[in-house]
Each structure stands twice: as C-alpha cells, then as structure tokens.
VOPAGU-2260 file (C-alpha; in pm, 1 decimal, decimal comma):
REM VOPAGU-2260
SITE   aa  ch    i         X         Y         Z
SITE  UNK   A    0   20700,8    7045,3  -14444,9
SITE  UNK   A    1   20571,0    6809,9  -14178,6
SITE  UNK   A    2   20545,8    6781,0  -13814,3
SITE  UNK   A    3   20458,4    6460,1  -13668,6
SITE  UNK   A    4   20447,0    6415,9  -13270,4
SITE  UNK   A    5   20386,7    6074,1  -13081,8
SITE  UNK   A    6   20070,0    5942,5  -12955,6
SITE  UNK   A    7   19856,6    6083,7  -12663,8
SITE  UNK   A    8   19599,0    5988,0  -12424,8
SITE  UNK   A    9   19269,4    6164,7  -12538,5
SITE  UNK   A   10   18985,0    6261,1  -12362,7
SITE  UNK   A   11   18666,1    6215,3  -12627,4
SITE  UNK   A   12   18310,7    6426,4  -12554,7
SITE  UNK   A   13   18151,1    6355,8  -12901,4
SITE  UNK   A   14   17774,3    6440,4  -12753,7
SITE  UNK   A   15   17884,8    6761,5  -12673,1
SITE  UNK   A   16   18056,6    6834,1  -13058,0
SITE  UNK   A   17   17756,2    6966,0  -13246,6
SITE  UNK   A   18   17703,1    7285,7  -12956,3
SITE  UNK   A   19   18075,7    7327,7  -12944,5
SITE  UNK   A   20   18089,5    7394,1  -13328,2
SITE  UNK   A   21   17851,1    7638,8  -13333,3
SITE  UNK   A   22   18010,8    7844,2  -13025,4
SITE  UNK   A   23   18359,4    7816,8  -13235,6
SITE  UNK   A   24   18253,4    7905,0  -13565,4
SITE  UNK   A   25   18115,1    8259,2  -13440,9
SITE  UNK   A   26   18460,2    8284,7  -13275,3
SITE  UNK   A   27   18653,8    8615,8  -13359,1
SITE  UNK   A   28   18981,7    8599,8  -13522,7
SITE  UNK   A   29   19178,6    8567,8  -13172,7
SITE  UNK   A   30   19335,1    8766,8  -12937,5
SITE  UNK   A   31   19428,7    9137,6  -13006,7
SITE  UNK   A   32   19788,1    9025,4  -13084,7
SITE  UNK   A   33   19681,9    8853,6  -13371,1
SITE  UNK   A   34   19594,7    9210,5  -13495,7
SITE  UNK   A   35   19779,6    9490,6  -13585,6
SITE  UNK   A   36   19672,6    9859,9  -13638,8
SITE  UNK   A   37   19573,8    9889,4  -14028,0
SITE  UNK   A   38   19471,9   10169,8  -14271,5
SITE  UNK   A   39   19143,0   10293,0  -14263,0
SITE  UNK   A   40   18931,9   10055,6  -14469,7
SITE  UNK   A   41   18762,7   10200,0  -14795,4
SITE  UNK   A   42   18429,1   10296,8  -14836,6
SITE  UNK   A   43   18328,6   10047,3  -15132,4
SITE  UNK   A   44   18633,5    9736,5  -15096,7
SITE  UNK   A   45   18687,0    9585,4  -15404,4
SITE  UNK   A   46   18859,6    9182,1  -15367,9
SITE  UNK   A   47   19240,4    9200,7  -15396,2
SITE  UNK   A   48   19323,9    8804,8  -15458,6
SITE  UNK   A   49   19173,0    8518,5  -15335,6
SITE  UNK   A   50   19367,9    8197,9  -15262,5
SITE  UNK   A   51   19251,5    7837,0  -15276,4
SITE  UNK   A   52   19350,5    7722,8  -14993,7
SITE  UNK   A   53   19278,5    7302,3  -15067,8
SITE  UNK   A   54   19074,0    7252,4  -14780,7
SITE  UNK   A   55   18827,0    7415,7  -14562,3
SITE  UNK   A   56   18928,7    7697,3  -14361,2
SITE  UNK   A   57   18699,8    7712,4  -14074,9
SITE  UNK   A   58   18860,4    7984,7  -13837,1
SITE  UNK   A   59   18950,9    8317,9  -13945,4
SITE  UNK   A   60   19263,7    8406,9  -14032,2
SITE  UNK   A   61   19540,2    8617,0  -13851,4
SITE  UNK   A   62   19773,8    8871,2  -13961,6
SITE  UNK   A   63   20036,3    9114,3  -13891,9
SITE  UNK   A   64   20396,8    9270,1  -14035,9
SITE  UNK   A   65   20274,2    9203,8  -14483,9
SITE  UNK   A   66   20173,8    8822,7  -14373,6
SITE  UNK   A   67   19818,6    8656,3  -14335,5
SITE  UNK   A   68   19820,4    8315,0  -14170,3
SITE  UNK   A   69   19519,6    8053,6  -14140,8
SITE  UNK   A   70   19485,8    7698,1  -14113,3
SITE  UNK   A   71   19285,3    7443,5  -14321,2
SITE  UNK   A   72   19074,3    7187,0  -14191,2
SITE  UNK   A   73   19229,1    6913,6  -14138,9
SITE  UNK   A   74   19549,6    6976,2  -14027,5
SITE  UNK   A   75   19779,3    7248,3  -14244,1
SITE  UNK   A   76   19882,7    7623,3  -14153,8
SITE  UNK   A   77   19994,2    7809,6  -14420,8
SITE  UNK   A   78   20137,0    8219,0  -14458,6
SITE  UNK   A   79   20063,1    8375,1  -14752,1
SITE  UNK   A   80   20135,0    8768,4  -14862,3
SITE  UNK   A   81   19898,4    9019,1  -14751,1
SITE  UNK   A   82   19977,3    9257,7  -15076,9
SITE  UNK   A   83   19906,0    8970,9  -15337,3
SITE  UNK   A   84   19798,9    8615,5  -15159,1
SITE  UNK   A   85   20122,3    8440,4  -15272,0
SITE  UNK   A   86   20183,2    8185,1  -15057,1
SITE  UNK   A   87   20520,8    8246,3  -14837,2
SITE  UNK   A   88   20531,5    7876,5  -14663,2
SITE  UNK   A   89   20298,3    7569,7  -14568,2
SITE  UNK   A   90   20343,3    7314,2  -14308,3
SITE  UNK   A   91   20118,0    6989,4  -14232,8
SITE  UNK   A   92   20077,6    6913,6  -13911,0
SITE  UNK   A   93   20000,7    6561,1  -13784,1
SITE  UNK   A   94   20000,3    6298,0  -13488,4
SITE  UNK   A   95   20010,7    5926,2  -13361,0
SITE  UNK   A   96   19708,9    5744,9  -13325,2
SITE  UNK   A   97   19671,0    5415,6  -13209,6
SITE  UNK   A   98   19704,9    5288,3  -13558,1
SITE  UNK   A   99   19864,1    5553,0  -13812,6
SITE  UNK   A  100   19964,3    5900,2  -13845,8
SITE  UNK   A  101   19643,0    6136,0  -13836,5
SITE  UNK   A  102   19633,4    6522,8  -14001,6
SITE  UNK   A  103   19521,5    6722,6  -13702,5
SITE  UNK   A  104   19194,0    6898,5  -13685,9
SITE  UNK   A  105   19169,7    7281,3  -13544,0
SITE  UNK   A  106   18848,9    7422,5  -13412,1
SITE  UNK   A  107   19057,8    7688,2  -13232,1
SITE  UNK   A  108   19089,3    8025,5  -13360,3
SITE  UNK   A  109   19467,6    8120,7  -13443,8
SITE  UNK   A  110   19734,3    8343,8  -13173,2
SITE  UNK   A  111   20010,5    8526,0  -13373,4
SITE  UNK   A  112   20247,5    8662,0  -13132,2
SITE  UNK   A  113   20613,0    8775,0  -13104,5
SITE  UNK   A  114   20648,3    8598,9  -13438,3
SITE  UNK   A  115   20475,4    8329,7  -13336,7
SITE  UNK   A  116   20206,3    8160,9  -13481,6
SITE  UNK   A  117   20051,1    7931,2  -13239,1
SITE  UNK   A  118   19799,7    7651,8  -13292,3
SITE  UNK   A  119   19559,7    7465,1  -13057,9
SITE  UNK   A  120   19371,9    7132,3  -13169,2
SITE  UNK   A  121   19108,2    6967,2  -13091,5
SITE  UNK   A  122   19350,7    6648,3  -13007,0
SITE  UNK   A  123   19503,7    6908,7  -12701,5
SITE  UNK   A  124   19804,0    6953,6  -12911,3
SITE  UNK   A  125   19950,9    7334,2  -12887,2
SITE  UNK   A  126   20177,3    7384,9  -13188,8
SITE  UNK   A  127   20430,8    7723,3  -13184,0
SITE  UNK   A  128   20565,6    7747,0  -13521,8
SITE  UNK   A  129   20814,7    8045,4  -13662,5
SITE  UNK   A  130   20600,4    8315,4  -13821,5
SITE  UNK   A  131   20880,7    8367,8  -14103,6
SITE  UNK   A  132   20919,1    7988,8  -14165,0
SITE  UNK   A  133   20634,8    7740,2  -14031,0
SITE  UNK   A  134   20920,9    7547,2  -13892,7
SITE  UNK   A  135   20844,7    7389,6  -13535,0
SITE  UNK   A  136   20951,4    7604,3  -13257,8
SITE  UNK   A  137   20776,4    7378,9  -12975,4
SITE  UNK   A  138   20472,0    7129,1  -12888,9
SITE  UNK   A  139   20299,6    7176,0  -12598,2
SITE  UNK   A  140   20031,7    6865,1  -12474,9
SITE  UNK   A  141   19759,0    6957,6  -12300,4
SITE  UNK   A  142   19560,7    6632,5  -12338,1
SITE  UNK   A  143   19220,7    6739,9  -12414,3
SITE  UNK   A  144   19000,9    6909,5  -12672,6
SITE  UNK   A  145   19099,7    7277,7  -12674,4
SITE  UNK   A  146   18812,4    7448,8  -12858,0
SITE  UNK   A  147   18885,4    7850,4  -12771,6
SITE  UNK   A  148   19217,4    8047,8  -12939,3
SITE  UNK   A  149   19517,9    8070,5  -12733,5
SITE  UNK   A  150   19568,1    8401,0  -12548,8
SITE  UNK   A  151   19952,0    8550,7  -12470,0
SITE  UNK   A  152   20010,6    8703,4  -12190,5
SITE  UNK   A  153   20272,1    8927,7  -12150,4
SITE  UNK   A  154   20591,8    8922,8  -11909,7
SITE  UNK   A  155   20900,5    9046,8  -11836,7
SITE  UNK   A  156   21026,6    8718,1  -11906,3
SITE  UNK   A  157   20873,1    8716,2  -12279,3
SITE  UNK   A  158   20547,7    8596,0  -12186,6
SITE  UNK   A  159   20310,0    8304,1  -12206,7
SITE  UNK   A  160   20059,8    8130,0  -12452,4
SITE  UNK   A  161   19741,8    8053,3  -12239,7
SITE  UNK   A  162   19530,4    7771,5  -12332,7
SITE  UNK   A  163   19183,7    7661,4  -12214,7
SITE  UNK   A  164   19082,5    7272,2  -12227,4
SITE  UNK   A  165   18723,4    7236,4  -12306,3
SITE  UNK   A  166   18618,9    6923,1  -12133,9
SITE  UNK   A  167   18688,8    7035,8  -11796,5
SITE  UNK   A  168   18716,8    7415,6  -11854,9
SITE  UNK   A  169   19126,0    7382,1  -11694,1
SITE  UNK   A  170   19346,6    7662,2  -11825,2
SITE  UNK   A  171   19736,7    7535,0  -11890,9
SITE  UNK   A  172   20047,0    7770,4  -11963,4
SITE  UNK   A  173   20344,0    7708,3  -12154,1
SITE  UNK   A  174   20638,7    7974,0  -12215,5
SITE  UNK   A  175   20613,8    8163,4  -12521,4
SITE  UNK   A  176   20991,3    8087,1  -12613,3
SITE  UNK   A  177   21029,2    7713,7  -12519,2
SITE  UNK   A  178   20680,1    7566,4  -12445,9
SITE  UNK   A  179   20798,2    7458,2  -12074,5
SITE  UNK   A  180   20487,6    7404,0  -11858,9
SITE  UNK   A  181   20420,0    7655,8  -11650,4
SITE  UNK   A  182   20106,8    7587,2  -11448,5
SITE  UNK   A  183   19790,9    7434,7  -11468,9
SITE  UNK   A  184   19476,2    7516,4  -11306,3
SITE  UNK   A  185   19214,9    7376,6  -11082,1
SITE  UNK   A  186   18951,9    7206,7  -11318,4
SITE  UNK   A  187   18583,3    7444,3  -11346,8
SITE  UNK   A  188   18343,1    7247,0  -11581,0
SITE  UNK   A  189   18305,4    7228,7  -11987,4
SITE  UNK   A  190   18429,7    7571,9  -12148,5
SITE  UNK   A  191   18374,4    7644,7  -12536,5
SITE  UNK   A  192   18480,8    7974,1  -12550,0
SITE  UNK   A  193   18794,2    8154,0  -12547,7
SITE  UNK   A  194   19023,9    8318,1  -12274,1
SITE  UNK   A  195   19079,7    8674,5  -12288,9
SITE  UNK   A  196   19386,3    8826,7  -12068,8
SITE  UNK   A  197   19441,0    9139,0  -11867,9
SITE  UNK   A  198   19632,4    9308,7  -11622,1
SITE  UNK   A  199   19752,6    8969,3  -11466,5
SITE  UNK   A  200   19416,7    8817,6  -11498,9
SITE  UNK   A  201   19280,8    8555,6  -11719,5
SITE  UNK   A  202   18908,9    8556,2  -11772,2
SITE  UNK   A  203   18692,1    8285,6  -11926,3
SITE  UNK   A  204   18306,6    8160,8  -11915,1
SITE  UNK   A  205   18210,6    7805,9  -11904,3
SITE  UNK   A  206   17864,9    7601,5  -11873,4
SITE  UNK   A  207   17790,6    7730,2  -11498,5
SITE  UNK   A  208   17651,6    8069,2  -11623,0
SITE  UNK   A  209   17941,1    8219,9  -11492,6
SITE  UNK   A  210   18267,1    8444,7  -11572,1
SITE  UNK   A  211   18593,7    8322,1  -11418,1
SITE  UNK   A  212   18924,2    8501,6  -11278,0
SITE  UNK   A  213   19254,5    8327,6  -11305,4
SITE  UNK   A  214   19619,0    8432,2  -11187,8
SITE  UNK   A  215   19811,3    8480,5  -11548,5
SITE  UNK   A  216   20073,4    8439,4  -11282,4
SITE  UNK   A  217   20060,3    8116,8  -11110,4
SITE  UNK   A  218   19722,3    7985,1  -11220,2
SITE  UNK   A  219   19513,5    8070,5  -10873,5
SITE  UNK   A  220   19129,7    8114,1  -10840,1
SITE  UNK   A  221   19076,3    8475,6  -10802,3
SITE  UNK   A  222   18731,7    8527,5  -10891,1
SITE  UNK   A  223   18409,4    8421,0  -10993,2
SITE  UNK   A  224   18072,7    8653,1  -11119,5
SITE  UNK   A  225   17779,9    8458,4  -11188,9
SITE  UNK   A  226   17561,4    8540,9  -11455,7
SITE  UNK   A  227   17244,8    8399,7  -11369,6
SITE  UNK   A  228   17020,8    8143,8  -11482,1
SITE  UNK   A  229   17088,2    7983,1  -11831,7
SITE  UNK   A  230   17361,7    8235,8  -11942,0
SITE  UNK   A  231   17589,0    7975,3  -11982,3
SITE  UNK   A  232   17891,6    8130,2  -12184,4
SITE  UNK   A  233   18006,4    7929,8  -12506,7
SITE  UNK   A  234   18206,9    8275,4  -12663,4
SITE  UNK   A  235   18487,7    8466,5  -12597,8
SITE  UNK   A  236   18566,9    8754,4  -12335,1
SITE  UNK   A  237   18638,6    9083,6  -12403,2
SITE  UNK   A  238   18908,3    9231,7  -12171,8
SITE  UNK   A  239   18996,0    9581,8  -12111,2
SITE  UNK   A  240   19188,8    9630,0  -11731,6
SITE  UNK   A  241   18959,0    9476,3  -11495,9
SITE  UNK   A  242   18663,2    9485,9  -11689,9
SITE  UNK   A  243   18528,6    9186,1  -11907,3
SITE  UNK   A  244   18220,6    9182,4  -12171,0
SITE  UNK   A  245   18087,1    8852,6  -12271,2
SITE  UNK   A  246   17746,4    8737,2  -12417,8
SITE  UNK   A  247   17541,1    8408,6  -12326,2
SITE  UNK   A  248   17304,9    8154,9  -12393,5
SITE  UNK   A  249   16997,1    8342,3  -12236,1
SITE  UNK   A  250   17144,6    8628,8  -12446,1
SITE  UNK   A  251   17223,1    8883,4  -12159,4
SITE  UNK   A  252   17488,6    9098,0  -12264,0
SITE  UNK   A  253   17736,0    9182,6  -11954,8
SITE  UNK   A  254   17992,8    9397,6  -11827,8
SITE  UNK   A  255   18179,5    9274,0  -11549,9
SITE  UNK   A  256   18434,7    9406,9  -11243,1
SITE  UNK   A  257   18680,3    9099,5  -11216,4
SITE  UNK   A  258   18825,0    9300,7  -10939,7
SITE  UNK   A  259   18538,2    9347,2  -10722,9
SITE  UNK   A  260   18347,1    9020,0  -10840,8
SITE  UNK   A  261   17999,7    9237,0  -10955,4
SITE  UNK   A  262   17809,5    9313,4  -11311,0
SITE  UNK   A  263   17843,4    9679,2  -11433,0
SITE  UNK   A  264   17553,7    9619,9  -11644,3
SITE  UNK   A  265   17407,2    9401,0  -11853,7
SITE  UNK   A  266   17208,3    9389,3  -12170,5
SITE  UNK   A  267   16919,7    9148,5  -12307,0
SITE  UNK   A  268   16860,1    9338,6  -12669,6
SITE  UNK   A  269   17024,5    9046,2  -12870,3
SITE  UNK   A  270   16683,9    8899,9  -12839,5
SITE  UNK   A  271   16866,8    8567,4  -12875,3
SITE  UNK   A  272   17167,5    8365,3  -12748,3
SITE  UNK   A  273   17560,3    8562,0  -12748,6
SITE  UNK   A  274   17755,0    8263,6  -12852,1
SITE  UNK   A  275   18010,6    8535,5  -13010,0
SITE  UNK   A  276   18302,2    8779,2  -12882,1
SITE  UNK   A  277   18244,8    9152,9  -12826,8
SITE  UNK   A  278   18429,3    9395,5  -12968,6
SITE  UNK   A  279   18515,0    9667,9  -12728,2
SITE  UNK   A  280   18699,8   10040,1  -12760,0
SITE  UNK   A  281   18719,7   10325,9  -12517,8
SITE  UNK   A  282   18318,9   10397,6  -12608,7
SITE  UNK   A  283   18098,5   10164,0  -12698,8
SITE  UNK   A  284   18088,9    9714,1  -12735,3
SITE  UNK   A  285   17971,3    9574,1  -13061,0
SITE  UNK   A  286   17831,6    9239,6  -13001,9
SITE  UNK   A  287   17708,0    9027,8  -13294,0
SITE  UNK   A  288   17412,1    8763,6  -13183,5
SITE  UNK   A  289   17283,0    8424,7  -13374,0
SITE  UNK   A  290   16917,4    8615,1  -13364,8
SITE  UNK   A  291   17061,6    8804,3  -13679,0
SITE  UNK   A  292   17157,6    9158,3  -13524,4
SITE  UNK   A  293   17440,7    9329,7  -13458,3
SITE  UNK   A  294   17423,1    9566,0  -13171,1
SITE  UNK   A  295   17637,5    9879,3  -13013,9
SITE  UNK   A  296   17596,3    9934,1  -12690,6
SITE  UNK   A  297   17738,0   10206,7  -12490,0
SITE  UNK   A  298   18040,0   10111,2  -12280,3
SITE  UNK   A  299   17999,6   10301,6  -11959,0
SITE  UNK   A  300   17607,2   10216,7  -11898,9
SITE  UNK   A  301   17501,9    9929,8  -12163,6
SITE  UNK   A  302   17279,4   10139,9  -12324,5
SITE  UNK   A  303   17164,9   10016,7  -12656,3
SITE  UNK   A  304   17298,9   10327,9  -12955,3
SITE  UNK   A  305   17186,3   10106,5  -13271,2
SITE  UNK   A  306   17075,8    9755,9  -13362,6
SITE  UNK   A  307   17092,5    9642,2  -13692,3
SITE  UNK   A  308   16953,6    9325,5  -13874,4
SITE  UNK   A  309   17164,1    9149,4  -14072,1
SITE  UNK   A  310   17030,4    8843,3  -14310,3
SITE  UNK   A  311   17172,4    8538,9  -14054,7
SITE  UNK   A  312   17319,2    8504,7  -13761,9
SITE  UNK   A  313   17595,7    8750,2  -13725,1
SITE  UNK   A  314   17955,1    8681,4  -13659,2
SITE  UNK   A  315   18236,1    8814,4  -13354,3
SITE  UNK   A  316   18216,4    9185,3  -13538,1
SITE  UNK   A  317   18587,9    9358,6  -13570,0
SITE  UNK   A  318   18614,3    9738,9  -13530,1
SITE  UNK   A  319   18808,1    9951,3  -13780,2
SITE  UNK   A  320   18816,5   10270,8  -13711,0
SITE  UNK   A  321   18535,9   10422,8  -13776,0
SITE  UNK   A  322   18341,7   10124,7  -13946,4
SITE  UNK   A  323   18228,4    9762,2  -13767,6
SITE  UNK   A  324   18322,0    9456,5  -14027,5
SITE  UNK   A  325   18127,5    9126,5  -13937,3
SITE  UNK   A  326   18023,6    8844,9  -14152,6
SITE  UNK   A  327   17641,4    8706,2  -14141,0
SITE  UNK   A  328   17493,5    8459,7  -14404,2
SITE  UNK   A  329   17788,2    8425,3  -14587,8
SITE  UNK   A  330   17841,9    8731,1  -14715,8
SITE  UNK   A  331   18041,1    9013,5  -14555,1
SITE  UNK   A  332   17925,4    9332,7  -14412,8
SITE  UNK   A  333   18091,0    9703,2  -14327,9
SITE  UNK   A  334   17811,9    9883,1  -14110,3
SITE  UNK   A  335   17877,1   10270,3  -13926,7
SITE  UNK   A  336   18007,1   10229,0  -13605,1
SITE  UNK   A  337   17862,3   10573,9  -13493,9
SITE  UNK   A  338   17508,1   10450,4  -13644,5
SITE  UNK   A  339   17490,4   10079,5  -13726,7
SITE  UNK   A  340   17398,7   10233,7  -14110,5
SITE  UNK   A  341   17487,4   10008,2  -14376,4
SITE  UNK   A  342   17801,6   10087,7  -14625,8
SITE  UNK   A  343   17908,2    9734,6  -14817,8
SITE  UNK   A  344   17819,4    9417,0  -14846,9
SITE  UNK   A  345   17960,3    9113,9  -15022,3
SITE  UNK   A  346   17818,6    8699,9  -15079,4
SITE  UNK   A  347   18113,3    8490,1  -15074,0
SITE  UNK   A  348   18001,7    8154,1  -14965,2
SITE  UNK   A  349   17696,7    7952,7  -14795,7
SITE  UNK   A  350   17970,8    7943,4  -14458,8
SITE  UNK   A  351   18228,7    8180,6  -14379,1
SITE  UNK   A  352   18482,9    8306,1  -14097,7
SITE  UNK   A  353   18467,6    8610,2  -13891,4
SITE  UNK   A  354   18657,2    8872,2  -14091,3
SITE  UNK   A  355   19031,1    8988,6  -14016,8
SITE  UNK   A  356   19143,0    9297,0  -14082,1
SITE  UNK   A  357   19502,1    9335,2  -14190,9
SITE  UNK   A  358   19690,3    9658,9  -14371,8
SITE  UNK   A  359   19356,5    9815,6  -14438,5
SITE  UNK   A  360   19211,7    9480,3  -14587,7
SITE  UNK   A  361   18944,8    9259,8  -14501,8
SITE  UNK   A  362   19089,6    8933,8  -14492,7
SITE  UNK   A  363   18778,4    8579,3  -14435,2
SITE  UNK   A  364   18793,7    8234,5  -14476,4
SITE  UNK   A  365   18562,4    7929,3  -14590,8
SITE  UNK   A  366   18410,4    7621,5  -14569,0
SITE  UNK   A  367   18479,3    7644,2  -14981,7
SITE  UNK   A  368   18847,0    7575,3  -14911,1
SITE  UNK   A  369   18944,9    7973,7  -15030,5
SITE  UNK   A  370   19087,8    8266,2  -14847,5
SITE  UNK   A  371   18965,6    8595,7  -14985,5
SITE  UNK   A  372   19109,1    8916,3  -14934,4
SITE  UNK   A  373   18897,7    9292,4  -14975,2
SITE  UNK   A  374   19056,1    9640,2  -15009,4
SITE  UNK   A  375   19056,3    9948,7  -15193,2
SITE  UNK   A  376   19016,2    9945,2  -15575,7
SITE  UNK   A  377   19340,6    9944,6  -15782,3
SITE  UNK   A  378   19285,4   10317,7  -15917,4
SITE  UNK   A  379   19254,0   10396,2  -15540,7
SITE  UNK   A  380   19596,0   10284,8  -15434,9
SITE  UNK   A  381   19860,2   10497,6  -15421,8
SITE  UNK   A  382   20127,6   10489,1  -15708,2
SITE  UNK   A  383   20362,7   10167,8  -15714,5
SITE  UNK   A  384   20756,4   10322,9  -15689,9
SITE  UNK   A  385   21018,8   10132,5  -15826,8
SITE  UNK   A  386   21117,5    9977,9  -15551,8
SITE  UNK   A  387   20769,2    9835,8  -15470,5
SITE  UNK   A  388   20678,0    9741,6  -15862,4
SITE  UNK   A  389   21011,6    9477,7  -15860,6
C-alpha cells in the first residue's frame, strides 16, 4: 500500500540536523498511550523472533492489543504480531517534491492511540493511519520539521493528536477522528524534544532553558519555568497532573509545578547533559543521561536512591514493574528498580532504539534494519491450548 500527498512549502534548518538527531535518537518510545500494561518481564529474557525490517528503524517501536508497530527509515510503517513477528500489514508513505515523489523520513517517535497509529515527519507531514489496516485515516500539514512524537490528548469529544514543530517550537492540533485543525499556537523558539500532556496542559522545553505550559484546550500561553543558564531542553517531558520532569543540556534534572510556575527540585547527578525522557511512577524518576548512567531519583525530594554506569550513553529508560529496561551501547539492559543492581543484558547492534515493552516483552529497533523482540524462554511459557496452537 501507498500514500502519496501533494507538495508542501518546507521550512529547511540543516545546521541545526546533527544536535537534533542526537536529542531524537535517545527519545522514549512515545507517549504513555503507545503503551499498554504488560506481564511482568522475566528474570533472564530469552529473544522470541526478530524481523528484518528492510530498512533502518531508528525510533522505537509501539505496541498495544497482540500488535507491535514501527516505522523504517525512509518512509514505511509496518504492524507485525507481538506473539511471533509475522507481519500483519505495511504501508509506504510518500510526498511531492518539486520534482518527483519522495519516501518520507521520520525522526519522530510513534503515537498509537484509539487504534490509531499516528506518524509525524520531518517534512511536517502528520499521518493517522488505521491500527488494524495501515490504510489512511487522515493527513494533517503542519509545514515544518516535527522532530518530537505526537502526544493525544484526551476529550469528551474523542480527543486530539498534539504536535510540536521544531523550527519555531509552535505546537498544532488536529482531531483525533478527522485531522480538522484545531489550533495553533504562538511561535516560542527551536524545540527538539517531545510534548508531554496533562490535566488540560501541554508541556514542552525548547532552546531558552525553559519548560513551557500550553492550553490542550485552545492553544493559550499559560506558563513558563525557566531552568537556568544552559539547560536548554532537547528531550521529552514527563507529566504526571501538574507536575513535569525533564532533563537538560547543563544536565540539571528538574521537577516542575506548571500550576504555580516554580521548580520542586532539581538534580545535577547525571554528571552530563539529559537529552532523554524520564520515566516517572508514584515513587521515584528514572532518568537515563549521555554521561553513561542511569539514575533513580526519589520523586517527592530529588534525592539520588542509585546510579548506575552503563557502557554508553544510556537511553529514555521504561519501567516494568519492578525492573527499569533501557538500552546503552547497543546492547539492552534490565537493572532493579528498587536498587539500580544489574539482572540482563543483551548486544544487539552498534545503534539501537529505546526499548518497548509490550505483553511482557521487550520489543527495540535498529539502525541494522531488524526489529527484535525478548521474553520468557519457551519452557517458561505457559502451555499452548488448542485454541491458541491453530
């Protein structure tokens, strides 16, 4: 299958590429509807299939409902089965240039959401395609490099995919159903990271050293919280009510009141620039940094628990339970959240994704052109009945 859409006016900022690649490929999987809850993971995963995929796959991959969805590099999204890696449907995706038709390019992490899967490119091209097919359910133009994953934000209405133009740091937001503009907000400056939403608010940080409070709504300013000098923010935000957790370039750690514009507390263990996303539950943040550690910090005061050293820079880091999964020097690691302690490691390639996890497996893609999957060891799964051997 292919989608072509016409030509657009594009807005080119090739000197600032090479910083904008690193900040996306330490991006986390997407927002937290791109998960679902899974299994606990095993002690000692074992690799379940791997798929070639044909291409590099340079953001991590999404999944949800038996499904695990990623797109190559350039332009193709593909679903493949989360029991077995068959694939389930593929669908090129390409545009109008001034002289041909041109495979898109994604350096935008992937949004799966009320089965949709929804793409951003770095053309300003939002794609919403059916989770069960990969046929076109809209195309949505925002007309500039879009380097962060789309965030949904929920309404009675359905709801809205959320998408953050790098360039000029200008959020846009199209209906979840139809794509229909919604609103677009007032510019800010160049923005490499990713939006994060929350109780009505959408949070992002851009190249002023600062964390930034939009309307979901309507798109209004309603807050800024500067960070201080050169924590410029090239990650994602971490959302949880009012509260957001980011990391930076000077690599200060912070949480911060949206509501009443302040820092809770910040951090500078990383020892070296935040250019990932933290991973947050009721207790503690787990923040992976390019100095080659992965910390936990406590949630209420920023206190550091455990540090651990990993060999490269480390990854966004996805909690499971009771066990942190982050990737670092192309392999994969499984530390203890309660202690940072080692428990598995695996080299896949010289350059992979921040992990997924999906149904109780590990789920990372690569520069290689494969999708891997990780979970428990065949003898450890429970017995196939009928129904599920056919």
């Amino acid at each position: 299958m292919k989608i072509t859409i016409p030509r657009l006016a594009l807005t080119s900022r090739r000197a600032a590429a090479g910083a904008a690649l690193l900040a996306a490929l330490l991006m986390p999987p997407g927002p937290a509807e791109s998960q679902e809850s899974s299994p606990a993971l095993p002690a000692q995963p074992a690799q379940v299939w791997r798929v070639n995929a044909g291409a590099p796959v340079p953001r991590s991959p999404v999944g949800a409902a038996g499904k695990v969805f990623f797109a190559t590099q350039p332009g193709r999204a593909a679903c493949v089965s989360a029991a077995d890696g068959r694939q389930l449907w593929s669908v090129s995706l390409v545009t109008s240039t001034n002289s041909a038709a041109a495979e898109e390019t994604f350096d935008a992490p992937l949004l799966l959401a009320s089965n949709a899967l929804v793409l951003a490119s770095t053309l300003g091209n939002v794609y919403s395609l059916d989770a069960a097919t990969g046929r076109s359910n809209w195309i949505y133009r925002a007309g500039a490099r879009i380097q962060g994953a789309p965030a949904f934000s929920p309404s009675a209405g359905g709801g809205s995919v959320i998408v953050l133009t790098q360039p000029n740091g200008a959020l846009h937001s199209a209906d979840l159903a139809t794509g229909k503009p919604l609103w677009k907000a007032a510019d800010t400056i160049r923005a490499d990271g990713s939006p994060a939403v929350a109780d009505g608010r959408v949070a992002f940080g851009n190249c002023d050293a600062s964390l930034h409070a939009f309307s979901a709504a309507d798109g209004g300013k309603l807050q800024s919280v500067p960070l201080g000098p050169d924590s410029q923010v090239a990650g994602g935000v971490a959302m949880d009510g009012n509260l957001a957790f980011s990391g930076s370039r000077s690599g200060m750690i912070v949480c911060a009141d949206l509501a009443g514009g302040k820092i809770i507390w910040s951090s500078r263990e990383a020892g070296g620039e935040v250019f990932t996303t933290p991973a947050v539950n009721d207790k503690v943040v787990v923040v992976g940094a390019g100095s080659g550690v992965v910390l936990c910090l406590d949630r209420a005061g920023g206190a550091l628990k455990w540090k651990m050293p990993l060999p490269g820079a480390a990854s966004s880091p996805v909690i499971a339970g009771s066990k942190v999964v982050v990737s670092a020097g192309g392999a994969l690691h499984i530390l203890n959240l309660a202690d940072g302690a080692p428990g598995w490691s695996q080299k896949i390639g010289d350059d992979i994704t921040p992990p997924a996890v999906v149904q109780g497996r590990i789920v990372v893609g690569g520069q290689d052109g494969y999708v891997t999957a990780f979970g428990a060891k065949e003898e450890d799964q429970p017995p196939k009945t009928p129904k599920d051997a056919k």
